[in-house]
DRENTORKOL-3810 file (N, C-alpha, C; in nm, 4 decimals):
REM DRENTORKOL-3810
@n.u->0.0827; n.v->-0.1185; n.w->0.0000; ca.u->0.0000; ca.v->0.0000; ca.w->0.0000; c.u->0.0872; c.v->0.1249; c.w->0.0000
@n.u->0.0220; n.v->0.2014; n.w->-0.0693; ca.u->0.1023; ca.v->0.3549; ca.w->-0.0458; c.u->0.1440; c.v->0.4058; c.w->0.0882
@n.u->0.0670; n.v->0.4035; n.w->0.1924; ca.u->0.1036; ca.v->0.4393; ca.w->0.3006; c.u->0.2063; c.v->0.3328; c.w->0.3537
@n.u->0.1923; n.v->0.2514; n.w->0.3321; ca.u->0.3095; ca.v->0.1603; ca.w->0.4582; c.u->0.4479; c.v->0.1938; c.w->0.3411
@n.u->0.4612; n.v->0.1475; n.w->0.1990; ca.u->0.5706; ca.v->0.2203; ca.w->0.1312; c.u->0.5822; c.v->0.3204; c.w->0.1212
@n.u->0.5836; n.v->0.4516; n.w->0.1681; ca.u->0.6144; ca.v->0.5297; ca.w->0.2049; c.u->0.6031; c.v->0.6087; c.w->0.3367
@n.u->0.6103; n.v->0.5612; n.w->0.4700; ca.u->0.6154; ca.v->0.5248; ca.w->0.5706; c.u->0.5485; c.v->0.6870; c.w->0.5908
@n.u->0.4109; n.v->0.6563; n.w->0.5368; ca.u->0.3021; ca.v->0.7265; ca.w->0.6351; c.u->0.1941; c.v->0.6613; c.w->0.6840
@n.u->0.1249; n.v->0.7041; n.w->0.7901; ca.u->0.0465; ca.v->0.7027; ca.w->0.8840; c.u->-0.0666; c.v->0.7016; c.w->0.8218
@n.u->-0.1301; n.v->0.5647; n.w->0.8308; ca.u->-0.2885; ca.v->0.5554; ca.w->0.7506; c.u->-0.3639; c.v->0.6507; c.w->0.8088
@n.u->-0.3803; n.v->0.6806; n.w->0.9481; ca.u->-0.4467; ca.v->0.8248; ca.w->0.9501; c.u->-0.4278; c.v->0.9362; c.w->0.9294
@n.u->-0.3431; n.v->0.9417; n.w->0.8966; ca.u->-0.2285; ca.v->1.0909; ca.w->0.8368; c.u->-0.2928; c.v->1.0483; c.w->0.6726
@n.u->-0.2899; n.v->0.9224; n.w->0.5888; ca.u->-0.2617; ca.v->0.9307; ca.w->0.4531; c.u->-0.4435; c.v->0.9761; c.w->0.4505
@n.u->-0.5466; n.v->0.9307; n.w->0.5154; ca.u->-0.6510; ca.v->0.9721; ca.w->0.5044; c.u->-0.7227; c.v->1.1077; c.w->0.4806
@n.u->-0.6500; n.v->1.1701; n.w->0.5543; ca.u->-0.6349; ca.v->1.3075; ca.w->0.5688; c.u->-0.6897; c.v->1.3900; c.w->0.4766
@n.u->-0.6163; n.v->1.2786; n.w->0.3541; ca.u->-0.5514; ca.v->1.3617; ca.w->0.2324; c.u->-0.7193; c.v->1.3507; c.w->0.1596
@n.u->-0.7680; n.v->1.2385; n.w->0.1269; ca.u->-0.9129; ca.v->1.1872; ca.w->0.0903; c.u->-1.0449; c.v->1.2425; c.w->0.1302
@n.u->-1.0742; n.v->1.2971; n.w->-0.0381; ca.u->-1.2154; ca.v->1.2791; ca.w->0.0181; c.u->-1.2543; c.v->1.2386; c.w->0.0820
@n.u->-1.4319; n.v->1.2570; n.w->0.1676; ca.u->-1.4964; ca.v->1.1770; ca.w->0.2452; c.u->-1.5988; c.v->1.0451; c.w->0.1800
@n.u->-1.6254; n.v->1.1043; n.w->0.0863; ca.u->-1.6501; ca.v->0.9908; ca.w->-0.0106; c.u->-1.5704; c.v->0.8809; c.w->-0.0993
@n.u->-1.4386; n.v->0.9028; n.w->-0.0671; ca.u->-1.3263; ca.v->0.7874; ca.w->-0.1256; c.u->-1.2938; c.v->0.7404; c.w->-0.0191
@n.u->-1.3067; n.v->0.5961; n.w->-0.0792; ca.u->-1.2831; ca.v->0.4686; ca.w->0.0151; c.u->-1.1391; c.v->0.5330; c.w->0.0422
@n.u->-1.0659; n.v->0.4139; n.w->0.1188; ca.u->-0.8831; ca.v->0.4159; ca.w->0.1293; c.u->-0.8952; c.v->0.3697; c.w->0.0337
@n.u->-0.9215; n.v->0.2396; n.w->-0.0207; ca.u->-0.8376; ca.v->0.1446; ca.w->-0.1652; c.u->-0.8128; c.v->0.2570; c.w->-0.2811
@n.u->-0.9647; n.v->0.3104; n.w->-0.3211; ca.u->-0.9182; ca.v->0.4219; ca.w->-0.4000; c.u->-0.8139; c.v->0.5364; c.w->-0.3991
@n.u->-0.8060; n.v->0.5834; n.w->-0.2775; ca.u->-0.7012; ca.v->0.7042; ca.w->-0.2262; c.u->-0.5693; c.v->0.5868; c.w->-0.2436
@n.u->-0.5623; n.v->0.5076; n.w->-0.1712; ca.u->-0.4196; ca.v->0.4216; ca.w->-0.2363; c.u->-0.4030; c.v->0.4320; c.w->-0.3586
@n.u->-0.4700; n.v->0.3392; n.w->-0.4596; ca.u->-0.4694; ca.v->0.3356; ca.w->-0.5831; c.u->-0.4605; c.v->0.4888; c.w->-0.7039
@n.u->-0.5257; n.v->0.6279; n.w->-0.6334; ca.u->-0.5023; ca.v->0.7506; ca.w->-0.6661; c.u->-0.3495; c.v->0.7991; c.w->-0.6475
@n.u->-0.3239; n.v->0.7797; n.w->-0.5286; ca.u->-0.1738; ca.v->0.7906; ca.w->-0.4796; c.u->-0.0562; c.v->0.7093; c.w->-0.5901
@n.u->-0.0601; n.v->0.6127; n.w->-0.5859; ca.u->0.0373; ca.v->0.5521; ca.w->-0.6688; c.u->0.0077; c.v->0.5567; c.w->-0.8045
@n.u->-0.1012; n.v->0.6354; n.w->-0.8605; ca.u->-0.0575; ca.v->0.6419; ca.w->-0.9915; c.u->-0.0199; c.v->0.7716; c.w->-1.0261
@n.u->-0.0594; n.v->0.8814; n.w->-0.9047; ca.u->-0.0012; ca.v->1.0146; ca.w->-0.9068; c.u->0.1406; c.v->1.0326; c.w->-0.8776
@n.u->0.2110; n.v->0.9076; n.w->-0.8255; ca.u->0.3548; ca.v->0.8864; ca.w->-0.8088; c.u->0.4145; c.v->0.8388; c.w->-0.9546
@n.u->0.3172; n.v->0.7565; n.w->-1.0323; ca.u->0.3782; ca.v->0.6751; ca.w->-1.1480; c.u->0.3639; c.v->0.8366; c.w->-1.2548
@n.u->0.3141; n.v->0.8766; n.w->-1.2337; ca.u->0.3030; ca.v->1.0481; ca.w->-1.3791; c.u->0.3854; c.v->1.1420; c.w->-1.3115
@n.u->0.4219; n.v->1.1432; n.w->-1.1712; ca.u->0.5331; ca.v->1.2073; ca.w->-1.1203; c.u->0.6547; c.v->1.1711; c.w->-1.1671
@n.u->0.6961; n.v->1.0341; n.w->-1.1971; ca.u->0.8023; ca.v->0.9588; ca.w->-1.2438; c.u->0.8140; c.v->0.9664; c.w->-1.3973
@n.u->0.7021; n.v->0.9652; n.w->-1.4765; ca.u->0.7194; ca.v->0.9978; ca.w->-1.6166; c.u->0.7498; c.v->1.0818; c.w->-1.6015
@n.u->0.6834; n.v->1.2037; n.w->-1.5571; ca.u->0.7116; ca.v->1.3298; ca.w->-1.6038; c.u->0.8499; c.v->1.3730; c.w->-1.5869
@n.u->0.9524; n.v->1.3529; n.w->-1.4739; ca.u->1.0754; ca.v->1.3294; ca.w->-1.4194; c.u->1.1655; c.v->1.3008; c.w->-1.5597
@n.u->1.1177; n.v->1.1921; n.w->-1.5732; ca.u->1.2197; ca.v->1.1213; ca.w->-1.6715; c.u->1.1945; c.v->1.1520; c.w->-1.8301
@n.u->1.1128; n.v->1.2521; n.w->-1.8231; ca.u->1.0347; ca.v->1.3356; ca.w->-1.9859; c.u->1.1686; c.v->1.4650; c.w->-1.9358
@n.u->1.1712; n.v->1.5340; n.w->-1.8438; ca.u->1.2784; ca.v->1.6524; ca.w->-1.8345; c.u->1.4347; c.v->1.5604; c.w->-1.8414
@n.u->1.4583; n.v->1.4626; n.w->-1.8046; ca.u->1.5716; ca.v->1.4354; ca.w->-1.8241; c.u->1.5815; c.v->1.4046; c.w->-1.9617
@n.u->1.4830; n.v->1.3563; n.w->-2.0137; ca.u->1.4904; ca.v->1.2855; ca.w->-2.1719; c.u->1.5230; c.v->1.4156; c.w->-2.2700
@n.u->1.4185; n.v->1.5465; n.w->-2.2419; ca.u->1.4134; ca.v->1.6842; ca.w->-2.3098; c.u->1.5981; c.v->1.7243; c.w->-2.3041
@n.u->1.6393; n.v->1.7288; n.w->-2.1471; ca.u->1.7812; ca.v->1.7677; ca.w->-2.1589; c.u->1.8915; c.v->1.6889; c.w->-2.2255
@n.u->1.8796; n.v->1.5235; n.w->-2.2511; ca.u->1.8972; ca.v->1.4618; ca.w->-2.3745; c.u->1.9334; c.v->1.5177; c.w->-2.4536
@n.u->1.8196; n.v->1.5596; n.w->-2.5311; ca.u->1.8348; ca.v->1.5779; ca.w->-2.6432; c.u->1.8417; c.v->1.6937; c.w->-2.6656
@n.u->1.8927; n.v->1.8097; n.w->-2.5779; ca.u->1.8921; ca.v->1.9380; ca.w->-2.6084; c.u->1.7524; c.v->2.0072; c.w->-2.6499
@n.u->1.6623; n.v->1.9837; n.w->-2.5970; ca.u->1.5072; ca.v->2.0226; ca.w->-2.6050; c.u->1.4921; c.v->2.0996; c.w->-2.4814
@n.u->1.5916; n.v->2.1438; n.w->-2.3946; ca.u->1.6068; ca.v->2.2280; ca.w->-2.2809; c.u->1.6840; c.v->2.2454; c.w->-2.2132
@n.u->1.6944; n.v->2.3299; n.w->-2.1609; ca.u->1.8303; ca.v->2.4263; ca.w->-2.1277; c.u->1.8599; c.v->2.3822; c.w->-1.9632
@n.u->1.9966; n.v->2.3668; n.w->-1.8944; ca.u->2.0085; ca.v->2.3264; ca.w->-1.8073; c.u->1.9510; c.v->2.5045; c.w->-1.6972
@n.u->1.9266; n.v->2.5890; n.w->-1.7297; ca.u->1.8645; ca.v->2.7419; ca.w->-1.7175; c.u->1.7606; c.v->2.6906; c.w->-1.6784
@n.u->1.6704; n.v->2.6485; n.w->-1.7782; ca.u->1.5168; ca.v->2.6226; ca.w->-1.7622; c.u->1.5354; c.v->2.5409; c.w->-1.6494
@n.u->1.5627; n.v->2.4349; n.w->-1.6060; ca.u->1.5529; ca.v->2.3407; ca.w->-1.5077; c.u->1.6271; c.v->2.3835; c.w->-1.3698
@n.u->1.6715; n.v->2.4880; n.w->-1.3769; ca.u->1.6487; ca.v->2.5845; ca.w->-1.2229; c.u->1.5793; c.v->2.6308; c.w->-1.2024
@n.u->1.5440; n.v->2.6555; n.w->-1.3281; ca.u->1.4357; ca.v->2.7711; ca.w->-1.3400; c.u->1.3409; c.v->2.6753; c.w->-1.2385
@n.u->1.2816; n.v->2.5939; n.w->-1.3229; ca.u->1.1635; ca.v->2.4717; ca.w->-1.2316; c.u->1.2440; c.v->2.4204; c.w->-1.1217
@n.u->1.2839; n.v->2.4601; n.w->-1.0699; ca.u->1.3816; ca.v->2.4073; ca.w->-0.9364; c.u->1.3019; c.v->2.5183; c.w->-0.8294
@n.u->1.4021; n.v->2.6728; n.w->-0.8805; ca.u->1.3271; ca.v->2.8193; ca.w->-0.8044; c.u->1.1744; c.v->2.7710; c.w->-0.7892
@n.u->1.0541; n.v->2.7501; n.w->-0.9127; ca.u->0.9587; ca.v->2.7432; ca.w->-0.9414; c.u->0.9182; c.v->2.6750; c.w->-0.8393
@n.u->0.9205; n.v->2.5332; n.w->-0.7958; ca.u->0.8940; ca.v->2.4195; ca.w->-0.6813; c.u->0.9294; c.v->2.4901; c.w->-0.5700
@n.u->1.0120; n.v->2.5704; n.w->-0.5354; ca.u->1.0664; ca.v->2.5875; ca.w->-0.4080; c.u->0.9673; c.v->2.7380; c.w->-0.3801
@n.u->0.9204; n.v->2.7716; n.w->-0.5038; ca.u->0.8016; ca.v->2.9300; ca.w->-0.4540; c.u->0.6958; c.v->2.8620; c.w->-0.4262
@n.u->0.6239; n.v->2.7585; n.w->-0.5294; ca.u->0.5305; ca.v->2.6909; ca.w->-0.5034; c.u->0.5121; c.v->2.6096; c.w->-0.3534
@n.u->0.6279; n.v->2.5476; n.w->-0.2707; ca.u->0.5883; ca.v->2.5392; ca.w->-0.1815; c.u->0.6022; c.v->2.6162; c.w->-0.0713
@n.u->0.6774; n.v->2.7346; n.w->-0.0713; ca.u->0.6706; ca.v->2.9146; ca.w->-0.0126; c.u->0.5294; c.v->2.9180; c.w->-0.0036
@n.u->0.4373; n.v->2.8969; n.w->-0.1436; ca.u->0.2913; ca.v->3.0122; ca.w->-0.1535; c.u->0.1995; c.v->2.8938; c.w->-0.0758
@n.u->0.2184; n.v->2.7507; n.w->-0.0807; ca.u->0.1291; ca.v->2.6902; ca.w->0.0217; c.u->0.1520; c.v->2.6818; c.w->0.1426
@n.u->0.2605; n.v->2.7454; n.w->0.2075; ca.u->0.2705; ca.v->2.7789; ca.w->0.3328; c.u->0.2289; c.v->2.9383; c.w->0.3893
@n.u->0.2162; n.v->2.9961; n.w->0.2702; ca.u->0.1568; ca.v->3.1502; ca.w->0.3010; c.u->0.0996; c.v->3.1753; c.w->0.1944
@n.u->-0.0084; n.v->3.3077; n.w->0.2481; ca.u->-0.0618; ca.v->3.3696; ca.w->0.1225; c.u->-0.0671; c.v->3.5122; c.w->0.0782
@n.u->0.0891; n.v->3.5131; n.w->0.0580; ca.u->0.1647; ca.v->3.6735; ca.w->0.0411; c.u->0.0750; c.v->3.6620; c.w->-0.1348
@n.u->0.0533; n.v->3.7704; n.w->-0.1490; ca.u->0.0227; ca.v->3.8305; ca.w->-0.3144; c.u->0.1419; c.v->3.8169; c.w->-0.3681
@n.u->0.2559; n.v->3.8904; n.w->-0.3244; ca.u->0.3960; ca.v->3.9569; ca.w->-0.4066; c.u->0.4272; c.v->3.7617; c.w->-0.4520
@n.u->0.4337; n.v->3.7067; n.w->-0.3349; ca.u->0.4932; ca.v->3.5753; ca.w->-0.3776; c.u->0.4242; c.v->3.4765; c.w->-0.5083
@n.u->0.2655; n.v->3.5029; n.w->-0.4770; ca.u->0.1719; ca.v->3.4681; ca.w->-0.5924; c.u->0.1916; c.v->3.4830; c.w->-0.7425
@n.u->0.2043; n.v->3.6431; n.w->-0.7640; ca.u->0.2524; ca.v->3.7295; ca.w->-0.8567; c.u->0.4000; c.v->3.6713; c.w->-0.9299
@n.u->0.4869; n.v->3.6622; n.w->-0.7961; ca.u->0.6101; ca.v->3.6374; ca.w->-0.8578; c.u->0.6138; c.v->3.4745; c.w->-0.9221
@n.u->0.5610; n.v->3.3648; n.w->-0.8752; ca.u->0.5433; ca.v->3.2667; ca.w->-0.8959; c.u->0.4887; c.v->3.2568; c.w->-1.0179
@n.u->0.3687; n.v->3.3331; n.w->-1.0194; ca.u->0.2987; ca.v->3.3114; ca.w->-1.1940; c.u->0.3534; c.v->3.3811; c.w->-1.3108
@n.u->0.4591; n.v->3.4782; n.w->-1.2838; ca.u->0.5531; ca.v->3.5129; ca.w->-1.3444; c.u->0.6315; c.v->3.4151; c.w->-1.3979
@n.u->0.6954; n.v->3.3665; n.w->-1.3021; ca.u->0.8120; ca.v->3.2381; ca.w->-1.2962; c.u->0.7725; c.v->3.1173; c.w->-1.4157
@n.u->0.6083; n.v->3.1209; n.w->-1.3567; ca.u->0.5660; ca.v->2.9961; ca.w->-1.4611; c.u->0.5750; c.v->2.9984; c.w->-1.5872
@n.u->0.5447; n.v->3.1337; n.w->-1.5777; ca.u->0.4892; ca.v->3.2003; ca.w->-1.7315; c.u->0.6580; c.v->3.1247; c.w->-1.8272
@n.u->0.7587; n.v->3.2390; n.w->-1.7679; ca.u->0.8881; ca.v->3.2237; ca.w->-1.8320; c.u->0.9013; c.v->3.1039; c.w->-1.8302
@n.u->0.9129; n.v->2.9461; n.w->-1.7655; ca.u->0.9726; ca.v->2.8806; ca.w->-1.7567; c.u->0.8607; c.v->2.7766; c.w->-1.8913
@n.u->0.7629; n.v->2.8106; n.w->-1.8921; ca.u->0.6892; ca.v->2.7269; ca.w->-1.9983; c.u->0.7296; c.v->2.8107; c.w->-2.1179
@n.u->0.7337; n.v->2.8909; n.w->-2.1706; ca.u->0.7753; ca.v->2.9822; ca.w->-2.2888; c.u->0.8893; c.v->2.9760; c.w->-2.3275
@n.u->1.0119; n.v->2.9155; n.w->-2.2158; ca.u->1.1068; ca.v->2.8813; ca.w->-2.2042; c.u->1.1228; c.v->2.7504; c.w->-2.2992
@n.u->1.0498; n.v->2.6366; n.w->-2.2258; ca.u->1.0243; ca.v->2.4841; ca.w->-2.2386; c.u->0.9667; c.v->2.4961; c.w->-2.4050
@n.u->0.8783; n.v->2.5467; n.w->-2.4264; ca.u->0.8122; ca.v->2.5362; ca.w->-2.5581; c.u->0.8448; c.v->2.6285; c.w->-2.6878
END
C-alpha cells in the first residue's frame, strides 16, 4: 500500500481523501499520481537529452517548486505574482 511504502500514517494518509473515497481508492489515486510524477521526471531528463532544454530552464523549475511550496505555506500576493511570473517564463522557455 502507499502508506506503509512510504512510511506514512494511515491516519495521516486519510487526511488527504475525500470523504466519499474509500482508502483502496485514495491508495490506488496515490500511486498512480507517483507513477506520472516519475514519467514526467524522466520526460525533463529525456528533453535535456536531447537538447530540447536548457540546463537554465531546469532551475528555473527548481526556483519554481521551491516558490510553489513558499505560496502553500503563506498567502503573500507579491509571492503569488512572482510565482505566476516564474511559470509564465519557464513554460515559454520549455516550448
Amino acid at each position: 500500500m502507499y502508506c506503509e511504502k512510504n512510511s506514512l500514517n494511515i491516519s495521516d494518509g486519510v487526511k488527504f481523501r475525500d470523504k466519499k473515497t474509500t482508502f483502496g481508492s485514495f491508495d490506488r489515486s496515490a500511486k498512480q499520481g507517483l507513477a506520472v510524477i516519475k514519467k514526467s521526471m524522466l520526460t525533463l531528463v529525456l528533453a535535456l537529452l536531447l537538447g530540447l532544454s536548457t540546463k537554465e530552464s531546469i532551475l528555473n523549475l527548481v526556483t519554481l517548486a521551491e516558490l510553489l511550496r513558499g505560496l502553500s505555506e503563506s498567502g503573500d500576493d507579491a509571492l503569488k505574482e512572482q510565482t505566476i511570473a516564474l511559470l509564465n517564463n519557464y513554460m515559454s522557455d520549455m516550448i
